[in-house]
C-alpha positions in Angstrom: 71.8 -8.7 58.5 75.1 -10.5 57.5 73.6 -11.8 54.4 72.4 -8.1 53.8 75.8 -6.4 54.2 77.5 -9.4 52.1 75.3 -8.9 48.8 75.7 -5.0 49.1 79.7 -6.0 49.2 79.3 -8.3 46.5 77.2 -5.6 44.7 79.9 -3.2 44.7 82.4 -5.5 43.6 80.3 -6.3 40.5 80.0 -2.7 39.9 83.9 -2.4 40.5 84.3 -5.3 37.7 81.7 -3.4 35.0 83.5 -0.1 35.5 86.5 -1.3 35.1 85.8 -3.1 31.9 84.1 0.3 30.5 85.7 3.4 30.0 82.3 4.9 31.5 79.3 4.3 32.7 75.9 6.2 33.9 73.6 5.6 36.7 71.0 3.9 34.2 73.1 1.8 32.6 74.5 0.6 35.9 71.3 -0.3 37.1 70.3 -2.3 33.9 73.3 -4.5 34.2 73.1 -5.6 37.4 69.4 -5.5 37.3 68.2 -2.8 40.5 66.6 0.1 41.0 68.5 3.6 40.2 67.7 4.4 44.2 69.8 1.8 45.2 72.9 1.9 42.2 73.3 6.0 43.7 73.5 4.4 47.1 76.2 2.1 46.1 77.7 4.7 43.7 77.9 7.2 46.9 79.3 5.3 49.3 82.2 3.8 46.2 82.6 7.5 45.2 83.7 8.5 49.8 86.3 5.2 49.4 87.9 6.9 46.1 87.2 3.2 44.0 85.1 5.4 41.7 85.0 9.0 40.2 81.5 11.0 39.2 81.1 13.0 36.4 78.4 15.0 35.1 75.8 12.1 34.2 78.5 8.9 34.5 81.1 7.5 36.4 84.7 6.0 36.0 86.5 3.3 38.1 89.2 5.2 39.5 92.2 3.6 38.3 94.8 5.5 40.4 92.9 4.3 43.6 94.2 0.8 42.6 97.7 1.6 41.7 100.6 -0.6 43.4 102.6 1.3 44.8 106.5 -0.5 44.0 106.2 -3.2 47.0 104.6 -0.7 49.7 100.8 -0.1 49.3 98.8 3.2 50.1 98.0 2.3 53.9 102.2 2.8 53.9 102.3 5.6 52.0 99.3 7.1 54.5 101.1 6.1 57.7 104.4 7.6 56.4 102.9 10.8 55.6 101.1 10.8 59.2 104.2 10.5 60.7 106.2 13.3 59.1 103.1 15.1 60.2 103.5 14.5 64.1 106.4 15.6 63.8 105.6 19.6 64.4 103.3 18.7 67.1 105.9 19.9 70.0 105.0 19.5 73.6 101.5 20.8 75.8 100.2 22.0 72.1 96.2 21.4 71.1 96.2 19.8 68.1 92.8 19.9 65.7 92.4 16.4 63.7 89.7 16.2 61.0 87.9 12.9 59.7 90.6 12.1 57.2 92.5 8.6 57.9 95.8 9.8 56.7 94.7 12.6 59.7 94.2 10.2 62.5 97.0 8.5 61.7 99.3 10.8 63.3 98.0 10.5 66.5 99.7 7.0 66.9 103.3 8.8 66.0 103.1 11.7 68.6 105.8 11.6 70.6 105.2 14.5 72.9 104.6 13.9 77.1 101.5 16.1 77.4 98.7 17.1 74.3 95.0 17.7 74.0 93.4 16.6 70.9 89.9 18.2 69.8 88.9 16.0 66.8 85.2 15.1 65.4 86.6 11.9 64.3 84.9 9.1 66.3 87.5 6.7 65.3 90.0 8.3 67.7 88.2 6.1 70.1 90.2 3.0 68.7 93.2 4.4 68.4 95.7 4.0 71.0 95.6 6.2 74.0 97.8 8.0 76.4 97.1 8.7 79.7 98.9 11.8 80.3 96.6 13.2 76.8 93.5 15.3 77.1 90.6 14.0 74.3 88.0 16.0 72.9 85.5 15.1 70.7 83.1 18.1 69.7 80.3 15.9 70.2 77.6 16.5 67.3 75.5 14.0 64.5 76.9 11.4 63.9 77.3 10.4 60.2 78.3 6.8 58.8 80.0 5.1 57.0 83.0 7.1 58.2 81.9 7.9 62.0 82.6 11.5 61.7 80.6 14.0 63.8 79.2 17.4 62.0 76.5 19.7 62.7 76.2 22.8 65.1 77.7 21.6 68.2 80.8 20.3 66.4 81.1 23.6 65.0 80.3 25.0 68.4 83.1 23.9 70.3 85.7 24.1 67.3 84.2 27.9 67.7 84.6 28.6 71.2 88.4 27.1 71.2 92.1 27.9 69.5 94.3 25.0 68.8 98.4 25.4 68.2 98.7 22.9 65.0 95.5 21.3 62.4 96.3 18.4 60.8 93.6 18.2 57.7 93.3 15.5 55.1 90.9 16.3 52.3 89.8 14.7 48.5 91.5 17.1 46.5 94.3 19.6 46.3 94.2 22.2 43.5 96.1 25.7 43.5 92.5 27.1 41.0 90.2 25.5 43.4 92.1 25.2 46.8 91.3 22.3 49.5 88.6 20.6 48.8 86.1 17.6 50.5 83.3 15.2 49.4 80.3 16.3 52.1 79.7 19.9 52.4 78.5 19.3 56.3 82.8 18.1 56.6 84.0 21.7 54.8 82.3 23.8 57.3 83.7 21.9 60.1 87.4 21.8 58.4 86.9 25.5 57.1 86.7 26.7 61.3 89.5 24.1 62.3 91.5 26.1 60.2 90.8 29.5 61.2 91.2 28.8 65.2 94.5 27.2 64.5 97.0 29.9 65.5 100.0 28.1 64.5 101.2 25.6 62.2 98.3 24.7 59.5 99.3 21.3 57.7 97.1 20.0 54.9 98.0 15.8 54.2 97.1 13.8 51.3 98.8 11.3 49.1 99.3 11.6 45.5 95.8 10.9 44.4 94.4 13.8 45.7 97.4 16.1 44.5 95.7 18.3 41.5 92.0 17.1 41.8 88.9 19.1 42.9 86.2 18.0 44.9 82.6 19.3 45.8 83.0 21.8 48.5 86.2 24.3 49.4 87.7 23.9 52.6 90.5 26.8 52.0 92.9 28.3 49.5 95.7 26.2 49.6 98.3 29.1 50.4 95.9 29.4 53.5 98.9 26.3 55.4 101.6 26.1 55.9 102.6 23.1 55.1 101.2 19.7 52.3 102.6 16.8 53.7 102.1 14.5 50.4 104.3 11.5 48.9 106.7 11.1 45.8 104.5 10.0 43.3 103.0 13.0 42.8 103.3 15.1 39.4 106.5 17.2 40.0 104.8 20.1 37.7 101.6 20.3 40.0 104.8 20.4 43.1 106.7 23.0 41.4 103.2 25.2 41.2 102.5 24.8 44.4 105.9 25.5 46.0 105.4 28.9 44.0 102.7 29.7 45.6 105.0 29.7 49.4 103.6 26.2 50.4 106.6 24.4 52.1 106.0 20.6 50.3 107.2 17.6 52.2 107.1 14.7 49.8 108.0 11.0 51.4 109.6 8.4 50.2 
């Protein structure tokens, strides 16, 4: 088993290397060079595509340069933590709070500061976060999908049904003001789309600047649909100013 997940890991670093060399590459050629089956190049091309190292296009891919960027001295986990925490910050006292798989998401669990909160999340990694006793956790219980332990399907969407949180705090792949809120597996959007619409307060969308001005595959929302994008200061000020426009209130860390 080790020795399996240690040549898929060295597999995708080789593929990491090719891209990077190319400006692009398709599924065939991939396969040719480092001499497998197309079955298993879209498996590794999947799985690189839901960490962001790669972007698909019709018929090739790209190594996704921005993914790798350094960010001055602080990398993106900072950027993501420090975006999580402005993010706790409208999370008041006794509120239910909807979290969606995103990291950036879950993140801002660890900054709450408030003495009493119930969290409804299909994010399985809640269960390694760390926990306060005086906090009521739900998960909404469903299939559980991996690599990113997120849990979808009808009784997820069941119990995000049947309740009404105060605050949603949603991370996504891409934020566009033509195409909206957007996320890689269509099973994810549905769950997102009804996080949103039972959250009868504050609606907070978070993601850092790689994500500002991209589409994805399926639309969560319209983006004038929150309240607030909690994103960081890297981002392209034009996309910023367009989105402002549109009565967005933008909170852009340092």
């Amino acid at each position: 088993m080790k020795n399996s997940i240690a040549n898929i890991d060295s597999r995708h670093q080789k593929i990491l290397q090719v891209l990077e060399a190319h400006e692009q590459m398709t599924t065939k050629d991939l396969a040719t060079t480092l001499n497998v089956s197309i079955s298993t190049i879209r498996r590794d091309l999947n799985i690189l595509e839901e960490k962001n190292d790669i972007i698909r296009k019709y018929g090739y891919c790209i190594f996704n340069f921005d993914n790798q960027r350094d960010f001055d001295q602080s990398g993106p986990e900072l950027i993501k933590q420090a975006i999580a925490r402005i993010a706790s910050t409208y999370v008041s006292d006794y509120d239910t709070v909807f979290i969606n798989s995103s990291s950036t998401a879950l993140n801002a669990v660890s900054y709450f500061k408030s003495k009493h909160l119930t969290i409804v999340t299909n994010n399985l990694k809640i269960s390694s976060t760390p926990h306060n006793a005086n906090y009521n956790y739900i998960l909404t219980g469903g299939e559980l999908r991996f690599p990113k332990e997120v849990l979808v399907g009808d009784i997820a969407t069941n119990t995000i049904t049947s309740m009404n949180s105060d605050i949603c705090i949603i991370g996504c792949s891409g934020v566009s003001i033509e195409n909206g809120i957007t996320t890689k597996i269509l099973n994810e959007a549905k769950i997102n789309e009804l996080m949103i619409k039972h959250t009868v307060k504050h609606k907070i969308v978070v993601a850092d600047h790689r994500k500002i001005g991209q589409t994805s595959k399926f639309k969560i929302a319209d983006i004038t649909v929150f309240d607030y994008l909690i994103t960081d200061k890297y981002c392209s000020p034009d996309i910023i100013k367009e989105i402002k426009k549109t009565g967005v209130q933008v909170i852009q860390v340092e």
